[in-house]
PAMARDO-947586 format. One record per residue (C-alpha): x, y, z. Coordinates in Angstrom, 1 decimal. Each point is the difference from the previous one (the first is absolute). Example, Ala and Ser with C-alpha at 12.3 -4.5 7.8 and 13.67 -1.06 7.14 Angstrom:
! residues 2
u  v  w
12.3  -4.5  7.8
1.4  3.4  -0.7
***
This chain:
! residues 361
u  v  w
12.9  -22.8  -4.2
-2.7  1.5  1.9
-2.5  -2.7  -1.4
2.3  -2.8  0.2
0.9  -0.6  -3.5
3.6  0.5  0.9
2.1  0.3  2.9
1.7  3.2  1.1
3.3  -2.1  0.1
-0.4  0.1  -4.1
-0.1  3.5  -0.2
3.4  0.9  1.9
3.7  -0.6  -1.0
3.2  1.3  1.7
1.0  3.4  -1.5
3.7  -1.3  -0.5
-1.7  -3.1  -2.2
-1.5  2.9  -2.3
2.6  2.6  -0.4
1.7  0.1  -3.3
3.6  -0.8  -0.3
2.8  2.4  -0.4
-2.4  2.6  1.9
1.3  1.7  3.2
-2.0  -0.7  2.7
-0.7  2.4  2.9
-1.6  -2.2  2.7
-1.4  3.5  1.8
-3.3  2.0  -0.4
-0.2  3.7  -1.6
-0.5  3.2  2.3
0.2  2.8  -2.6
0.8  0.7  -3.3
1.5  3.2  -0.4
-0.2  0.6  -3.9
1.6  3.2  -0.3
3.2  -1.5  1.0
-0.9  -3.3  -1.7
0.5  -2.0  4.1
-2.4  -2.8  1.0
0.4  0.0  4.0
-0.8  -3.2  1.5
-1.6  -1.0  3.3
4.0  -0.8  1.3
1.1  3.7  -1.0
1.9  -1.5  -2.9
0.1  2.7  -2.6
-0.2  -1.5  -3.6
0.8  2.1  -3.1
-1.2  -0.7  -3.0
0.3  1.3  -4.1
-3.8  -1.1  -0.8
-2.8  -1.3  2.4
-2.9  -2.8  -0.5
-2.8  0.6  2.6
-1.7  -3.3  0.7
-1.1  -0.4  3.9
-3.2  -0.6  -0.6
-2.8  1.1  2.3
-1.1  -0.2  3.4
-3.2  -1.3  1.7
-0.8  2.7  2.3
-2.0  -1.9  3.0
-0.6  3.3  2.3
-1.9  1.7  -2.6
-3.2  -1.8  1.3
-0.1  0.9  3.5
-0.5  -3.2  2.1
1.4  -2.8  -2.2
4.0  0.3  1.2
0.2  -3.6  1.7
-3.1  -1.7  -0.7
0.4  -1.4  -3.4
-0.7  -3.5  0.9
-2.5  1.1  3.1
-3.6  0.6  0.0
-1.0  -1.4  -3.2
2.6  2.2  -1.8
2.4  -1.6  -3.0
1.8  1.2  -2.6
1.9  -1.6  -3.1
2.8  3.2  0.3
2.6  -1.7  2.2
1.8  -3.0  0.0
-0.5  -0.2  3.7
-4.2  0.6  -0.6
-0.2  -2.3  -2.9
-0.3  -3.6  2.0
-2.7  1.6  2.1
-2.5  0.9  -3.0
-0.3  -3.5  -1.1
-0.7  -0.7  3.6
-2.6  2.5  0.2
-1.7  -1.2  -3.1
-0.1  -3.7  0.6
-1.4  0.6  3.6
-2.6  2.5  -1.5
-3.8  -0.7  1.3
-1.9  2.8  -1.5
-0.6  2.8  0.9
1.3  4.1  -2.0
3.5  -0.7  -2.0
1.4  3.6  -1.1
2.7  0.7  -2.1
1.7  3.4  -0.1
2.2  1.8  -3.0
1.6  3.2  1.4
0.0  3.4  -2.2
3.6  -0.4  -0.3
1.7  -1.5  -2.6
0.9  -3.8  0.9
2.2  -3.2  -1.1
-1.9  -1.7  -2.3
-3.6  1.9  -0.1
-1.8  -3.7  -1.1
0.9  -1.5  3.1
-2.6  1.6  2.6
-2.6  -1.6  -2.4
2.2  -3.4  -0.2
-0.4  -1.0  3.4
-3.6  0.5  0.1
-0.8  -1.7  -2.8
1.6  -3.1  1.3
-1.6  0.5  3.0
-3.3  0.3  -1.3
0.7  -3.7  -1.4
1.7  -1.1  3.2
-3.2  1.0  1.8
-2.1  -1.8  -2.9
2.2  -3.3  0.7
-0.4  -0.2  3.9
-4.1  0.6  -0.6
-0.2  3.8  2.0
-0.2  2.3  -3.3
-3.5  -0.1  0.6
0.4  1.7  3.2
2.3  2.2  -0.8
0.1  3.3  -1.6
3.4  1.2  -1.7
0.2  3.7  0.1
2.7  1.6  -3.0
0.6  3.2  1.8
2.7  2.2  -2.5
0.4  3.8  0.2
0.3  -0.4  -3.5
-2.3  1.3  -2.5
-0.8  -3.2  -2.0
0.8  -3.8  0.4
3.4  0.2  -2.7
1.4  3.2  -1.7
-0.4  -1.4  -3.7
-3.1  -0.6  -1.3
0.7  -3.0  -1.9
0.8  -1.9  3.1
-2.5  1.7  2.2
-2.9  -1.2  -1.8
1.3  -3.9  0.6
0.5  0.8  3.5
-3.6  1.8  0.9
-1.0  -3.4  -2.2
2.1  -1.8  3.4
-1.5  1.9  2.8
-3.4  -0.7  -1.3
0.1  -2.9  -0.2
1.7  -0.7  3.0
-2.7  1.9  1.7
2.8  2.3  1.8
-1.2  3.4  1.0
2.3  2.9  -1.3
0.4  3.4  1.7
2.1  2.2  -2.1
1.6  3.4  1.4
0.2  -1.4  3.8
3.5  0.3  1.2
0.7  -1.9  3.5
0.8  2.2  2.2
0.1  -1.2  3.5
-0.8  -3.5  1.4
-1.0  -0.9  3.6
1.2  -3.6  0.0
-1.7  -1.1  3.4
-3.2  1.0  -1.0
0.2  -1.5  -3.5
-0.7  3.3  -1.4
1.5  1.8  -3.3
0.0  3.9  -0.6
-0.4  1.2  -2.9
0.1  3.3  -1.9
-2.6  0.3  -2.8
0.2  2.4  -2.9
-3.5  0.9  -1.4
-0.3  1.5  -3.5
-2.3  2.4  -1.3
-1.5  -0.8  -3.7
2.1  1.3  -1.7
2.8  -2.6  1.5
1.6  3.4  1.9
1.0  -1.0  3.8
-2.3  1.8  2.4
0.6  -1.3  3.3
1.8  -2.6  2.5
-2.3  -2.1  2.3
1.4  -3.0  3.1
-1.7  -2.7  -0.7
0.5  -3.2  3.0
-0.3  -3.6  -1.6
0.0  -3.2  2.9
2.2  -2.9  -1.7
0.6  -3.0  0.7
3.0  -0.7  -2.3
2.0  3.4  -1.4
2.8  0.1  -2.4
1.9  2.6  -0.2
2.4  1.7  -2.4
1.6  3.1  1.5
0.6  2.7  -1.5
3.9  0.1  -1.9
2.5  2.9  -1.2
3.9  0.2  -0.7
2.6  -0.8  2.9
0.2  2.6  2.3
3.5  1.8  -0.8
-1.7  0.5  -3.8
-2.7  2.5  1.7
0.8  3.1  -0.1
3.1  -0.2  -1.7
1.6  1.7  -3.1
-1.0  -3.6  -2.2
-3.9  0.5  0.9
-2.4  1.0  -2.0
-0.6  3.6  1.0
-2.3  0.9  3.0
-1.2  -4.2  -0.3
-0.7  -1.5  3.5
0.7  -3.6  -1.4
3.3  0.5  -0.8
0.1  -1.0  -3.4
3.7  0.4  -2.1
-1.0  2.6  -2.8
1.2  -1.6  -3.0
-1.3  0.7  -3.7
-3.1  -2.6  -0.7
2.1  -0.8  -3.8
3.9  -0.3  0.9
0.0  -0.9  3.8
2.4  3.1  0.4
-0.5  2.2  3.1
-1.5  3.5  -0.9
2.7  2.0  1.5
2.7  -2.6  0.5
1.5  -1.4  -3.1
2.3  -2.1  1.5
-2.7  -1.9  2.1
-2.8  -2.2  -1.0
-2.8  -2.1  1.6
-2.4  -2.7  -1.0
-2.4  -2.6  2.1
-2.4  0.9  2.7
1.9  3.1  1.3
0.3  1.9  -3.3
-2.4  2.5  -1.0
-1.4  -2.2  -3.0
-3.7  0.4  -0.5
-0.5  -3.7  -0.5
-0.8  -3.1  2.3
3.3  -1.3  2.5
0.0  -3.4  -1.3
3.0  -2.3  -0.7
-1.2  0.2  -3.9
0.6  3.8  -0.4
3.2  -0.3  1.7
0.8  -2.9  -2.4
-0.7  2.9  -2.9
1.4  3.0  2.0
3.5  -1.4  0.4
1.1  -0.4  -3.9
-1.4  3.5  -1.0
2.1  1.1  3.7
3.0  -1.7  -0.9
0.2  1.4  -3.9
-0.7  3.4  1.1
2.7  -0.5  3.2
2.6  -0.8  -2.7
-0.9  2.1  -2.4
1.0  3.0  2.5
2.7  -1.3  1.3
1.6  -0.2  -3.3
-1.4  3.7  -1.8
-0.7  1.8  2.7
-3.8  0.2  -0.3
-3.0  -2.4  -2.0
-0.5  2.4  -2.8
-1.4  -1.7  -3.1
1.1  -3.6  1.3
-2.4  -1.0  3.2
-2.0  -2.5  0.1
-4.1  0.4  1.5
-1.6  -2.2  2.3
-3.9  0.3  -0.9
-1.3  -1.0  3.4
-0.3  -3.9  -0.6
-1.2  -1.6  2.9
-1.7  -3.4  1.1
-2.4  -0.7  2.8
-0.7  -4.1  0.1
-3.4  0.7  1.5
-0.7  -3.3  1.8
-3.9  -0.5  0.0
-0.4  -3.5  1.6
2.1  -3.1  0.1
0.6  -0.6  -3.4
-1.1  2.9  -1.7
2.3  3.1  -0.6
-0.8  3.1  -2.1
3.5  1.4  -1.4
0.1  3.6  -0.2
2.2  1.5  -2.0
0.2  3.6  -1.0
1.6  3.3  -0.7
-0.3  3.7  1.4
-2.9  0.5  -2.2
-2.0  -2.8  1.5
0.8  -2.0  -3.0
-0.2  -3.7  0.4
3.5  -1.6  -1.6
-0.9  -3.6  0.0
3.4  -2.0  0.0
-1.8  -3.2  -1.3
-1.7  -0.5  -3.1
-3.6  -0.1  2.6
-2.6  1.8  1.2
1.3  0.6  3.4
-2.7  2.3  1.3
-1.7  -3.5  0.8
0.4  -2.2  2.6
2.3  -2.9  -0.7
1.3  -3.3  1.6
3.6  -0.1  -2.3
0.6  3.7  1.7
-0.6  -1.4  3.1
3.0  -2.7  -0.6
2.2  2.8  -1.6
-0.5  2.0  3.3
0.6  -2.5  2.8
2.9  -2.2  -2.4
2.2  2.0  -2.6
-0.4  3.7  1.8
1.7  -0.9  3.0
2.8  -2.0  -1.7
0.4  3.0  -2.7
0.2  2.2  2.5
2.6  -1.8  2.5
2.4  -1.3  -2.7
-0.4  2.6  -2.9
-1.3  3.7  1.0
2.2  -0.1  3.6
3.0  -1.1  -1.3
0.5  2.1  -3.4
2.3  0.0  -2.7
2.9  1.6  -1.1
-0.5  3.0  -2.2
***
């Protein structure tokens, strides 16, 4: 969307259009969750009682963690892919571009899809190359990540990218503060010793003329702090076993997706993989009382279509260990065209008309 492949209008459907049948549906937000007397509290004070609970709320994009960027997404040069109501404005940005510093942030936290900070610039980059001002341009890759990718395999392919592209990449600079009518972008920068050990935090200013941003995310609000979070963790995550699904200290409750505890990428894919081993293990208590020898594990699968240009796509797949688990009979650390097609043709219809709307169990 943000490069103009696709509309936004594509990627949004009425909730009722998407909600199984024969499923209950309680058209109000949650408050609280109260799991000690097994209530869910929603935003209308309805008080909803429940035998077993599935936490899926996903996360939260948490804008006022960068001090000066509430309100200006869209203003001053700044755009960002993480909003329907930003998107329209990035492809804007893009095409209008006439040289000049392109950053692109990733924040410390974990995100929705981890690949798509890198997405959008790579499509830039070959936006800029189309409209004839790449060569005076300079796009920055800005990440307060350690290294481009977390597994190797697909790491080397995308430091391959960035070379090629010409990008710069500063790794361990985390935005922390923008000052949109100067054009300027604050940034905290971890410097290591040599033995890799962090020794110290320096601000470092950078003057762009195009910035996207990806703020910071965590859990919804009423998960923070409360008796479902993972112990003395700001973000808010639901502490659920990285195996089963199950909560730690709740048997009753359970949680997959973006909110959950799981030490893997929030994409679609791992939720596609997440909800059978969630749904077993849900049933398997409810009928003995506990999983015992019968649960099923969820190894961490997950899938990050890396989009490297128009028309190339790397598809990484992988486990907890940092295994890739190529679902085709490929090399898929490569760039390729046919993943390209997969991504922008079959994903979106597998995901509207078979991962959304289930199946009976």
């Amino acid at each position: 969307m943000g490069a103009g492949e696709v509309t936004r209008e594509e990627s949004r459907r009425p909730q009722r259009d998407v909600i199984p049948p024969d499923v209950v549906w309680v058209r109000d937000a949650v408050a609280a969750i109260e799991p000690d007397t097994n209530l869910v509290i929603t935003r209308e004070g309805q008080r909803l009682s429940y035998d077993y609970l599935v936490v899926a709320t996903g996360i939260q994009a948490d804008w006022n963690r960068i001090e000066g960027l509430e309100g200006q997404v869209g203003r001053h040069g700044i755009v960002s892919i993480y909003g329907y109501e930003h998107v329209d404005r990035v492809r804007e940005a893009l095409q209008s571009f006439q040289g000049g510093t392109a950053v692109f942030t990733m924040p410390a936290t974990p995100i929705k899809c981890a690949g798509a900070p890198q997405k959008i610039m790579y499509l830039a980059d070959d936006i800029f190359r189309r409209n004839g001002v790449r060569d005076r341009s300079e796009v920055v890759f800005a990440s307060a990540g350690a290294r481009i990718f977390g597994v190797e395999a697909f790491a080397r392919t995308l430091n391959e990218v960035v070379r090629r592209r010409k990008i710069g990449t500063r790794f361990r600079n985390e935005l922390r503060a923008v000052i949109p009518e100067e054009r300027k972008a604050v940034f905290d920068v971890t410097v290591v010793g040599d033995d890799g050990c962090a020794r110290e935090k320096r601000e470092q200013v950078v003057d762009y003329d195009l910035l996207h941003v990806v703020p910071p995310m965590s859990a919804p609000d009423f998960l923070k702090g409360s008796a479902l979070a993972v112990p003395g963790e700001a973000l808010g995550w639901v502490d659920v076993d990285a195996s089963t699904l199950q909560h730690r200290r709740y048997p009753n409750v359970f949680s997959l997706g973006d909110s959950s505890s799981l030490p893997t990428s929030r994409t679609g894919a791992a939720v596609r993989k997440e909800a059978p081993v969630l749904v077993h293990n849900l049933l398997v208590t409810a009928r003995q009382g506990d999983l015992a020898t019968e649960a099923k594990h969820y190894n961490g699968y997950s899938s990050c279509p890396l989009i490297t240009g128009f028309g190339r796509l790397v598809l990484a797949e992988f486990d907890y260990e940092g295994r890739p688990t190529p679902s085709f009979p490929i090399d898929t650390t490569q760039e390729r065209w046919s993943m390209y097609q997969m991504k922008k043709h079959f994903l979106p219809f597998m995901y509207w008309n078979m991962m959304l709307r289930g199946r009976e169990v």
